[in-house]
N, C-alpha and C positions, 0 to 999 in steps of 0.2 A: 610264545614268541621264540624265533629261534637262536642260537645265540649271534650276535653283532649282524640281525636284522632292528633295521629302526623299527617301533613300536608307536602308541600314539606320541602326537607331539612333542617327537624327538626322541623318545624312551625308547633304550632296548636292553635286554638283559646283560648281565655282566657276569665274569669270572667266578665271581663270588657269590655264594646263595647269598639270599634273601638281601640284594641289594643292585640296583637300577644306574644305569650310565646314563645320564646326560648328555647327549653328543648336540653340540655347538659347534657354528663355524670355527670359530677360534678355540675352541678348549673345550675339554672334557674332564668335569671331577665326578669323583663316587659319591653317592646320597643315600647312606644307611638306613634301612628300614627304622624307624624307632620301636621301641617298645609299646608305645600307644598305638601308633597303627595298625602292627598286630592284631594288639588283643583288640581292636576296635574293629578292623576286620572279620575278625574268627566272632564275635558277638553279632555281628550283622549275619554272617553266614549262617549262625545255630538261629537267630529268630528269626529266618526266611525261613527255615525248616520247620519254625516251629518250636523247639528247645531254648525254652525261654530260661529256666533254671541254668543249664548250661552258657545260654549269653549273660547270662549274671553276671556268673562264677569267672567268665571272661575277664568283664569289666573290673569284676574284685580283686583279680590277681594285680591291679593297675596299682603304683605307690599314690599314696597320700596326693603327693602334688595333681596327677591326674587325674583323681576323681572329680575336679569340678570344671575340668576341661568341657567346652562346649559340646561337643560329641559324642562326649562318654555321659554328660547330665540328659541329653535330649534322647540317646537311644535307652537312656535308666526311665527315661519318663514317661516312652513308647512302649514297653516292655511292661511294665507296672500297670498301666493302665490298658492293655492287653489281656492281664493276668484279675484284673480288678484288683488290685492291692494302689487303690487309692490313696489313702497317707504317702506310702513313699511316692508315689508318683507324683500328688502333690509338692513335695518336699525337693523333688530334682527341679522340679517346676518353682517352686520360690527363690530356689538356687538360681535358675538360670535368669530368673525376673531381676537378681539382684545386682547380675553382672552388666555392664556400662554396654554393652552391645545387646541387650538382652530386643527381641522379637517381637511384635505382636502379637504372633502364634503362642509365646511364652507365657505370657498374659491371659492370654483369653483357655488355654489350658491348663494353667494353675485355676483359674474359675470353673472348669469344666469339674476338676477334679474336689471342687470343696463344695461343687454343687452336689455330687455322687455322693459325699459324707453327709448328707443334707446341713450343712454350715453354709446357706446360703448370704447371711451377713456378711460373713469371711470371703466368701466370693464375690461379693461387691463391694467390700473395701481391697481384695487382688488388685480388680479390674482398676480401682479408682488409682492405684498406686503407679499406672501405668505413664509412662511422660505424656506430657499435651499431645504431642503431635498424633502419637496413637486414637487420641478422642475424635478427629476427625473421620474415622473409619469406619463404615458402616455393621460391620461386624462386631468391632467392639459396640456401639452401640445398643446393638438386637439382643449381645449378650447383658450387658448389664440391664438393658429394660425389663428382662428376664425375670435378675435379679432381683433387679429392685420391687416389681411383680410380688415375687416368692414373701419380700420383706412387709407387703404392706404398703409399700410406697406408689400408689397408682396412680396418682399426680405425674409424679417422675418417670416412671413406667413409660406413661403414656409418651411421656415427652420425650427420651428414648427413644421409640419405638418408634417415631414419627419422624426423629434425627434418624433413624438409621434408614429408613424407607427413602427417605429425603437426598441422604447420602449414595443408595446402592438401592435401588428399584428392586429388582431380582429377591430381596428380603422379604417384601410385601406378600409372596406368594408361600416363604417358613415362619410368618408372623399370623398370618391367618389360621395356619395347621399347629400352632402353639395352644394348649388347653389356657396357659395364663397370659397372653398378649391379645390373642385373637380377641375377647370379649373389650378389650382397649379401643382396640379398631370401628371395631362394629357398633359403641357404645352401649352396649350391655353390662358396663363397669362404673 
């Protein structure tokens, strides 16, 4: 951008590196880069390339208080689980499950990743740990029927499997191609 050309919505560079004008009808104040955006930046930039080590080492350089920013826990848990180092990826993932805004996706990939540990019990008490409303959703479902599958539990499995089909159609077609759902379906279980 060039300098005092507007930029997206309203942005345009300003006087001083590494920091953005606001231009409003009425006023204009300065919005200093933070230090998390940065390195949260430059960490996205190294694992587009590929330098997964390098968006670490990013994220690491972050103080204490940062590290369990939502941002920095979800790109530690993309990165990890990229790298297969399932524990810590895990672990960004129970992190993020514990915060009050925590995601669906949070949920259902802390299960991904204790299913990869083969702790499949741990991964169906994740998923179970997830609020109500999440249970309504057809994915969580398919995953934990998975689970419970894996656990011995083919009762539940099934029942699962059948909420989740029930919920989200499109499932019935990765429930078939599942070595441990499919014989649910078909009743060969």
């Amino acid at each position: 951008m060039a300098e005092g050309y507007p930029g997206p919505a309203g942005w345009e560079t300003a006087r001083r590196p590494g920091q953005l004008r606001f231009v409003a009808s009425v006023a204009c104040w300065w919005v200093p880069f933070s230090r998390l955006s940065r390195s949260t930046e430059a960490a996205v930039g190294y694992f587009e390339l590929g330098m997964m080590e390098a968006a670490l080492g990013e994220l690491d350089q972050l103080p204490p208080a940062d590290q369990q920013e939502t941002e920095v826990l979800e790109l530690r848990s993309v990165i990890h689980q990229q790298t297969g180092r399932w524990v810590e990826a895990a672990r960004a993932f129970q992190a993020l499950c514990n915060r009050r805004d925590a995601d669906l996706e949070h949920f259902i990939g802390w299960g991904c990743c204790l299913y990869e540990l083969g702790a499949h019990d741990e991964a169906r008490k994740a998923l179970l740990s997830a609020p109500a409303p999440f249970r309504s959703n057809g994915l969580w479902n398919y995953h934990l029927a998975c689970y419970e599958a894996l656990c011995g539990h083919f009762d539940d499995a099934r029942s699962r499997v059948e909420q989740a089909i029930r919920l989200d159609p499109c499932l019935r077609r990765m429930a078939l191609q599942n070595t441990h759902l499919a014989p649910l379906l078909t009743g060969a279980a």
